[in-house]
One Martini backbone bead per residue (centre of mass of N, CA, C, O) as a GRO file, in nm:
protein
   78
    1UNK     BB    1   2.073  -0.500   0.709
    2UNK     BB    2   1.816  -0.406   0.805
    3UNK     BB    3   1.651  -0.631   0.983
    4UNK     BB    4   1.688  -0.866   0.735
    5UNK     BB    5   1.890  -1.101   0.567
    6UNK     BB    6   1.871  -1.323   0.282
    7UNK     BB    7   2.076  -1.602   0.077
    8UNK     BB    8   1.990  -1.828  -0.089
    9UNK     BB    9   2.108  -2.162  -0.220
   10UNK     BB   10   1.906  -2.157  -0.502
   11UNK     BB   11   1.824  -1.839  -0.431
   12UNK     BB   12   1.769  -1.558  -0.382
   13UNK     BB   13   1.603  -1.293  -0.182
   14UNK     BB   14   1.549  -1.162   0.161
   15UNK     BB   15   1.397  -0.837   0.289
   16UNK     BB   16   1.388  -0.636   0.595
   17UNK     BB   17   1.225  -0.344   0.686
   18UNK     BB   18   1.191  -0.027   0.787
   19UNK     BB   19   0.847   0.059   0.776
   20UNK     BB   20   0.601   0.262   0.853
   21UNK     BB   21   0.276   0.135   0.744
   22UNK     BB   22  -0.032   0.119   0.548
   23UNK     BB   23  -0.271  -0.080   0.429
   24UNK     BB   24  -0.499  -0.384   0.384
   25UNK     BB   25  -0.386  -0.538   0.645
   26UNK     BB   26  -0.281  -0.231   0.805
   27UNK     BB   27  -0.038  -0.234   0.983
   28UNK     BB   28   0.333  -0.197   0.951
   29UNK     BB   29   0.702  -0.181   1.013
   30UNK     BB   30   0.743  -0.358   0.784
   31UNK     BB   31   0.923  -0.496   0.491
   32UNK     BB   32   0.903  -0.723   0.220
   33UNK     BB   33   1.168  -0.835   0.028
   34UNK     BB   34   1.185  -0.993  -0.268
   35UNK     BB   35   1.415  -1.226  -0.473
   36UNK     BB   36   1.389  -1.427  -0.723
   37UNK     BB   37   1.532  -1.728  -0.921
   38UNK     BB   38   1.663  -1.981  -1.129
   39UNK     BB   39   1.933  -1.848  -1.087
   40UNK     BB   40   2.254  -1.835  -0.910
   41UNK     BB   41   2.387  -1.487  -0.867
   42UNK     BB   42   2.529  -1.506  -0.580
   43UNK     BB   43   2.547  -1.130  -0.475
   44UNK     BB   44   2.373  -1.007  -0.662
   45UNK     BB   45   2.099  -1.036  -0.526
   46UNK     BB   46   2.148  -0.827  -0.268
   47UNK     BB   47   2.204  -0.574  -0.466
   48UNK     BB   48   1.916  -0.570  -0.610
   49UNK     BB   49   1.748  -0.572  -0.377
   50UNK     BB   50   1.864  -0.301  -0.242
   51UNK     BB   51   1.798  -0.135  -0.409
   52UNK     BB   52   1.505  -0.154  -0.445
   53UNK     BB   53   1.485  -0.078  -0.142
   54UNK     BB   54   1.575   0.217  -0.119
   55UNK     BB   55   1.368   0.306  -0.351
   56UNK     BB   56   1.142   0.251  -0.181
   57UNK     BB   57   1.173   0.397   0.073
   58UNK     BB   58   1.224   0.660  -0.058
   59UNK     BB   59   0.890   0.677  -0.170
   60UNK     BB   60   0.784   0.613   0.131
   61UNK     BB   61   0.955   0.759   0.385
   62UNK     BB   62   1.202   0.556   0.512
   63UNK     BB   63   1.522   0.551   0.490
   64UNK     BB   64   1.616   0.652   0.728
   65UNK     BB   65   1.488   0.347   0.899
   66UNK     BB   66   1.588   0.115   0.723
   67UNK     BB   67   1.930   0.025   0.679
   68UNK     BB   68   1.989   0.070   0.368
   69UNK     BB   69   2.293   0.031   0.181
   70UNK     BB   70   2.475   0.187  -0.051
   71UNK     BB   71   2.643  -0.097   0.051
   72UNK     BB   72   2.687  -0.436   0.038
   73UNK     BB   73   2.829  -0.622   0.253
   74UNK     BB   74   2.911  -0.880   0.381
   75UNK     BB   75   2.918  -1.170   0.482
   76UNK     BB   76   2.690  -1.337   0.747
   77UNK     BB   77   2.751  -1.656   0.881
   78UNK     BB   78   2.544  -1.961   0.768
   0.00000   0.00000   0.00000
């Protein structure tokens, strides 16, 4: 899924995808997207986080390239 993905112990979730864009501080081939919580809300907060970078990914046009499934997987490692 992208080409990182990772929900925090205390909450929230962190996800890297694909996306070669310029900034204001250059180049660059992945988007980092965050998303904070006060309460963990245990799958929800992957599933949420995976939308908006769907769509974020669609509006850059990098779908194609991000990695990032309509339904998001079972979790691996620990």
């Amino acid at each position: 899924m992208g080409e990182f993905a990772i929900v925090g112990e205390q909450g929230g979730a962190t996800l890297f995808f694909s996306c070669p864009n310029k900034g204001d501080s250059g180049t660059t081939q992945f988007v980092k997207a965050t998303l904070f919580t006060i309460l963990p809300l245990a799958a929800d907060e992957m599933t949420i986080l995976n939308s908006v970078s769907r769509r974020l990914a669609d509006k850059m046009g990098c779908a194609d390239v991000a990695n990032l499934p309509a339904k998001v997987p079972a979790p691996t490692g620990g």
